[in-house]
C-alpha positions as CSV (number, residue, x, y, z in Angstrom):
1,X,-45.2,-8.9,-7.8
2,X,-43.9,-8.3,-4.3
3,X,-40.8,-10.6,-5.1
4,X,-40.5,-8.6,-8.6
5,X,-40.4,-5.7,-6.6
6,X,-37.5,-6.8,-3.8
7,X,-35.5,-8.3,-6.9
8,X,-35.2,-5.1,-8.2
9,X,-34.1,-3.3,-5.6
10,X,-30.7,-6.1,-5.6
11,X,-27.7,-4.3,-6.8
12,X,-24.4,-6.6,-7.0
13,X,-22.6,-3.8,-8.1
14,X,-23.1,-2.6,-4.3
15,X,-20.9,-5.9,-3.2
16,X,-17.3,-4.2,-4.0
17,X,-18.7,-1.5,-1.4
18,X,-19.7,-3.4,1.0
19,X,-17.0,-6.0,1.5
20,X,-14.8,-2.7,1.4
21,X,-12.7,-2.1,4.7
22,X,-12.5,1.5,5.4
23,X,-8.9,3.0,5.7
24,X,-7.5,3.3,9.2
25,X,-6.1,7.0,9.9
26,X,-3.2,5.7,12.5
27,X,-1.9,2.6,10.6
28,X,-2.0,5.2,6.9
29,X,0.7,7.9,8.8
30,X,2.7,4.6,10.2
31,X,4.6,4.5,6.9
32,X,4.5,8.2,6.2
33,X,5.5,8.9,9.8
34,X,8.4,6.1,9.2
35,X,9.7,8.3,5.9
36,X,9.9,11.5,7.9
37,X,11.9,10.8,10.4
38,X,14.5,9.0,8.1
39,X,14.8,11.6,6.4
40,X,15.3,13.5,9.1
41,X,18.3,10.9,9.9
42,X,19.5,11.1,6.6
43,X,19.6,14.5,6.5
44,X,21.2,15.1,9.7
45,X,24.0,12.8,8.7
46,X,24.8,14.0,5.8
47,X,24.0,11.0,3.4
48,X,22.1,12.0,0.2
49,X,19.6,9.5,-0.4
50,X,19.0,7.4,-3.5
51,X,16.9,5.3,-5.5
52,X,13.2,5.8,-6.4
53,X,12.3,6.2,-2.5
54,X,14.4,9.6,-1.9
55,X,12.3,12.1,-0.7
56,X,15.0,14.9,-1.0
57,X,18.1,16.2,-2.5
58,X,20.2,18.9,-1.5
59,X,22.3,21.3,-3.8
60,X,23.8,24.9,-2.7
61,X,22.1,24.9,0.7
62,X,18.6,24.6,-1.1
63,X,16.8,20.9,0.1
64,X,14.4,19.7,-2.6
65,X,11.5,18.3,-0.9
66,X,9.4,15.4,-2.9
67,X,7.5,13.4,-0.5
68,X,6.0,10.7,-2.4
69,X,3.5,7.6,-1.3
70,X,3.6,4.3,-3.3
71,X,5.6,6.1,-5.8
72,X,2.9,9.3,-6.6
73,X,3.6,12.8,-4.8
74,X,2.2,14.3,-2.1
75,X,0.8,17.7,-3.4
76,X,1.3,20.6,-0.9
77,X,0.1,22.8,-3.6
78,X,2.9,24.5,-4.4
79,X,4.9,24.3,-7.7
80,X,8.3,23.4,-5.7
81,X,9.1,22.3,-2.5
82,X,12.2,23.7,-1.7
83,X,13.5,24.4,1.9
84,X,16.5,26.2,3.1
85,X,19.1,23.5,4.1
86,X,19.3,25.3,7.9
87,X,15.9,25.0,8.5
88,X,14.9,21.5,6.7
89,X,14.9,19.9,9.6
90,X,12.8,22.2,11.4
91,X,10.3,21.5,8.2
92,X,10.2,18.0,8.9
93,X,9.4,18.2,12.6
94,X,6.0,20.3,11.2
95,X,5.2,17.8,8.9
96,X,5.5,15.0,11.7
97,X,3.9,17.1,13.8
98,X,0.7,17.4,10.7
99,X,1.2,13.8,10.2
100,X,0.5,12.9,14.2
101,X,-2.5,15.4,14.4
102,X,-4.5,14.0,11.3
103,X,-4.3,17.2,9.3
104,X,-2.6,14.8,6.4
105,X,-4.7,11.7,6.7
106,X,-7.0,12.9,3.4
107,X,-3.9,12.8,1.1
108,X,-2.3,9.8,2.9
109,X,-5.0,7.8,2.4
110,X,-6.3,8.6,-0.9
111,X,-2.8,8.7,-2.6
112,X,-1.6,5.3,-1.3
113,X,-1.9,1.7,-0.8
114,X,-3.8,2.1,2.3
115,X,-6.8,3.2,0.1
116,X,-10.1,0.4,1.2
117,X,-9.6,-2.2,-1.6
118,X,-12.6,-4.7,-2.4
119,X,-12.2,-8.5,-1.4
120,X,-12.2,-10.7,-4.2
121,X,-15.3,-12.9,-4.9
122,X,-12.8,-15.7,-4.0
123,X,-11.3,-14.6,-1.5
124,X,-12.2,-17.6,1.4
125,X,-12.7,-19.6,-0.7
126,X,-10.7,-23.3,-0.9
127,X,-10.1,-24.5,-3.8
128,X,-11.6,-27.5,-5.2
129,X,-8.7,-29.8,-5.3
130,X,-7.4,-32.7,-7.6
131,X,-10.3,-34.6,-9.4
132,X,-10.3,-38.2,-9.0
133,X,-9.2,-39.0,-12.1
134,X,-6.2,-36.9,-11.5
135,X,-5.6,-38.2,-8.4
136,X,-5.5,-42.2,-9.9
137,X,-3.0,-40.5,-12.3
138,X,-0.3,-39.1,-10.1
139,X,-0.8,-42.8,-7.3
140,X,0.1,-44.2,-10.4
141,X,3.4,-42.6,-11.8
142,X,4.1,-42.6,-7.8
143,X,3.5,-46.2,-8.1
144,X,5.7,-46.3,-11.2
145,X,8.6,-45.1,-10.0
146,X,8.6,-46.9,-7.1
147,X,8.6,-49.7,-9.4
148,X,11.5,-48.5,-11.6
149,X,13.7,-47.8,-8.4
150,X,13.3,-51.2,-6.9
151,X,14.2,-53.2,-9.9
């Protein structure tokens, strides 16, 4: 009864959980922190950016701001993030600035690929390795071709 009574109290479904590692705050804003200031650079030099990793555009002294981690948006909670051109880079230097004192770490970490990810079952694991039988194969097509390139 007693062992009935531990065995039910066993939930595999709790493994995922437990082999889990929890996101770290400081290696999450590496990346973000990374973005920022080439933007910044990018900005400042006067290169638009391109390709699916841009995280602004600038048209008629208006910046269009679209952050983005692993491809999904950061969501500041407004409809558009749009920044005057003269004072973009001032913008960027408050997000850092977030970004350093933790106030981001939330949306960092639950919007990209630093989210705590379970292990595998396998993971560890070696594999088995050749059978026997497949091993006396392959020593003897080795053994064949040695045979073929001597004669």
């Amino acid at each position: 009864m007693a062992l009935r009574d531990f065995i039910a109290l066993i939930d595999e479904k709790l493994h995922d959980v437990f082999v889990a590692t929890a996101p770290d705050p400081s290696r999450a804003r590496k990346p973000v922190l990374k973005a920022i200031e080439r933007a910044k650079a990018q900005f400042e030099a006067g290169k638009q950016p391109r390709g699916d990793s841009k995280w602004w555009s600038a048209n008629n002294n208006v910046v269009h701001f679209t952050p983005n981690i692993d491809g999904k948006p950061l969501d500041f909670g407004k409809r558009f993030n749009t920044i005057p051109a003269e004072r973009f880079v001032q913008a960027l230097d408050h997000l850092r600035d977030a970004v350093e004192k933790g106030e981001l770490d939330e949306m960092i970490t639950s919007e990209g690929s630093t989210r705590a990810k379970p292990v595998s079952a396998a993971a560890g694991k070696k594999r088995a390795g050749w059978s026997e039988e497949r091993k006396a194969k392959f020593a003897a097509t080795q053994a064949a071709k040695k045979a073929g390139k001597s004669a």
